[in-house]
C-alpha positions in Angstrom: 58.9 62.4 -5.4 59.1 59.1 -3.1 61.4 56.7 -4.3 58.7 53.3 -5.1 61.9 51.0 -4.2 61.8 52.4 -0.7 58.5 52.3 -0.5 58.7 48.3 -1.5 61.8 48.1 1.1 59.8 49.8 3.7 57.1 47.3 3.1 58.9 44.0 2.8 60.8 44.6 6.4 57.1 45.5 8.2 56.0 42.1 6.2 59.2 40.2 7.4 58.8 41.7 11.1 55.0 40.5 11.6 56.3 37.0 10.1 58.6 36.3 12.5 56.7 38.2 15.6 59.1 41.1 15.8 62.2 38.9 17.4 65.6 38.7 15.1 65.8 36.5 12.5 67.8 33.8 13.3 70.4 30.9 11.7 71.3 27.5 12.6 74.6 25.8 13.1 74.9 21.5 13.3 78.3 21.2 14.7 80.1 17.9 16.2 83.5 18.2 17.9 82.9 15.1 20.7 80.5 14.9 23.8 77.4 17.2 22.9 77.6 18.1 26.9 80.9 20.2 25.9 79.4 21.8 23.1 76.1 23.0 24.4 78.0 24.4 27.6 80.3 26.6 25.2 77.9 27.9 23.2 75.1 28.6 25.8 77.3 31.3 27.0 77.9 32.5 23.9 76.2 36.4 23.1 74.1 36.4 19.7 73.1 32.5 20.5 69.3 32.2 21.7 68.9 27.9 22.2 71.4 24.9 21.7 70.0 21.7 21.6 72.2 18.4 21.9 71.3 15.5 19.4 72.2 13.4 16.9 73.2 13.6 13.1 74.9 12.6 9.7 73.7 9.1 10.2 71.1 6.9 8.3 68.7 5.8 11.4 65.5 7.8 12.8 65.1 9.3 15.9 67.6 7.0 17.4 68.8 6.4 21.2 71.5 7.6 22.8 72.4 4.0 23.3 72.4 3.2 19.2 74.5 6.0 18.2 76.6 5.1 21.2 77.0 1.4 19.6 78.2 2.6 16.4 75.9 1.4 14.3 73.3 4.3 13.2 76.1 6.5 11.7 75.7 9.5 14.0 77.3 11.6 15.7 76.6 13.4 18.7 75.7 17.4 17.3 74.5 20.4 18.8 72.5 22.5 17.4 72.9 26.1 17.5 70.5 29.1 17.0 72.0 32.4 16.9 71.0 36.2 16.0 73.5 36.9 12.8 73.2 40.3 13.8 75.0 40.1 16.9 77.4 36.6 16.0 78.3 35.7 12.5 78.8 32.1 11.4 82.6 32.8 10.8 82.5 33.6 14.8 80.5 30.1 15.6 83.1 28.1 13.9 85.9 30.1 15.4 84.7 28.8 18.5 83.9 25.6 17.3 87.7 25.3 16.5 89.0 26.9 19.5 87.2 24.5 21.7 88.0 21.0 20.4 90.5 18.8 18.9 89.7 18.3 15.3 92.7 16.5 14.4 92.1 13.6 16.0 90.1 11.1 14.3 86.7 9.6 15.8 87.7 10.8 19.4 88.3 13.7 21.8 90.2 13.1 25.0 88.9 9.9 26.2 85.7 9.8 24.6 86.6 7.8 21.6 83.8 6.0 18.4 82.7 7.2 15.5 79.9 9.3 17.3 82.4 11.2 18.5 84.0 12.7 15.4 84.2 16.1 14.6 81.7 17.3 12.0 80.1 20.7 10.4 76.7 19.9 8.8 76.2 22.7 6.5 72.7 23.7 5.7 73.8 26.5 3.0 76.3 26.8 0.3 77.5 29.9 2.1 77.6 27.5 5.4 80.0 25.1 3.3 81.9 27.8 1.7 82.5 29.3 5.1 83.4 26.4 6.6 86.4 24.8 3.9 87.6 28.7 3.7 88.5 28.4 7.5 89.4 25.1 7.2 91.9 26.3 4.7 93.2 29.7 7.0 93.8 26.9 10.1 96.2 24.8 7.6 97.8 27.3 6.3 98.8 28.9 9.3 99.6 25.4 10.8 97.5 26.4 13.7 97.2 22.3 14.8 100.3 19.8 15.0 98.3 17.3 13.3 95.9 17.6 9.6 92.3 18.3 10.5 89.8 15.8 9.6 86.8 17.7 10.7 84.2 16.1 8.0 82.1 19.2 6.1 79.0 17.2 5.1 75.2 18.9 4.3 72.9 18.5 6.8 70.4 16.2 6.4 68.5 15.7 9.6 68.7 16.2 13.4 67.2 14.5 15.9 67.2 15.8 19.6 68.8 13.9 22.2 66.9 12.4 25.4 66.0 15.2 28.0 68.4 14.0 30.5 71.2 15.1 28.4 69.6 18.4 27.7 71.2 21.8 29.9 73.5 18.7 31.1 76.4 21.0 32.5 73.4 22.9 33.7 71.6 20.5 35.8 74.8 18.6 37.1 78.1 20.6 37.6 79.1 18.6 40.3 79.2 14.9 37.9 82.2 13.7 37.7 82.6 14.3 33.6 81.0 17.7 34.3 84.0 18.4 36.7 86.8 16.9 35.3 86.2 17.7 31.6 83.9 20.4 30.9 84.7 22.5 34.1 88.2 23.0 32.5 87.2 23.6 29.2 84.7 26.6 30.1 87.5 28.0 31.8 89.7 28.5 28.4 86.3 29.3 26.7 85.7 32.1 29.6 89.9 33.4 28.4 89.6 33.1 25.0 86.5 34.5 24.2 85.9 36.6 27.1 84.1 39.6 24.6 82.0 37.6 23.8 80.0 35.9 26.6 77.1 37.1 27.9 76.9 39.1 30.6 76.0 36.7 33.4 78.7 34.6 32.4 81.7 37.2 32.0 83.6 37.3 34.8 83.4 40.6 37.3 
């Protein structure tokens, strides 16, 4: 006799395909670790990850200008926002990078770019998000894997708001700026060394 639970099963995953069109289900990550140009270059190389989007968030104004979080006064920071296919990255593996590829010991600033927009931030939408997020926390301190404490903030997400188009696919559309060159350039070379399993394949090195 046919098991009804598999039967049930069977029927909630056809159910759950037709919602969501047949592609993966995915999750989000809102992280902050200085200039969203950084961040969205890292993880659009990045398997598993389908779209990042630079923007703002963990502030108190709406829809606000790159110029107002860049005065300090909305509360922002500058975020990306990361969609990614559990199924091939896991959230652990997000943050791991997230860790790798910034300074989150030092206070409201990274490098040169220095304000509170700047500060390095995890917005957790779930309390597995949170819990993942303090556990690794915890690993980096214990192992005194930074000089300095970490003050990355661990905050739930609340809103984001997408930055202007001109800072969207920034890397992208202007490897040759100056910032591009001097700062990100460098970065995507560690990136391409320390994680070089897990890029995708036009990005992994021959």
């Amino acid at each position: 006799m046919t098991n009804p639970l598999i039967g049930l099963l069977v029927l909630a995953a056809a159910a759950a395909a037709v919602a969501t069109g047949g592609k993966p289900a995915l999750e989000t990550a809102t992280l902050g670790g200085g200039c969203f140009w950084c961040l969205e270059a890292f993880y659009e190389r990045i398997d598993g990850v389908e779209d990042v989007t630079s923007g703002y968030a963990g502030g108190h104004v709406a829809n606000p200008t790159y110029e107002q979080v860049s005065s300090h006064t909305t509360g922002h920071a500058e975020v990306v926002q990361v969609r990614f296919d559990p199924k091939k990255i896991s959230y652990r593996e997000i943050l791991q990078i997230f860790f790798t590829m910034h300074d989150p010991t030092t206070l409201n600033r990274q490098g040169a770019d220095e304000g509170t927009n700047y500060r390095s931030i995890i917005l957790y939408r779930t309390p597995a998000q949170k819990a993942g997020a303090e556990a690794m926390i915890r690993e980096l301190t214990e192992q005194k894997a930074y000089p300095g404490k970490i003050v990355t903030e661990v905050v739930p997400f609340q809103a984001f708001y997408p930055a202007e188009i001109s800072h969207q696919d920034y890397y992208a559309q202007n490897p040759n700026a100056g910032y591009c060159r001097a700062v990100i350039s460098p970065k995507l070379a560690k990136l391409r060394h320390s994680f070089a399993d897990r890029l995708k394949p036009e990005y992994r090195e021959p």
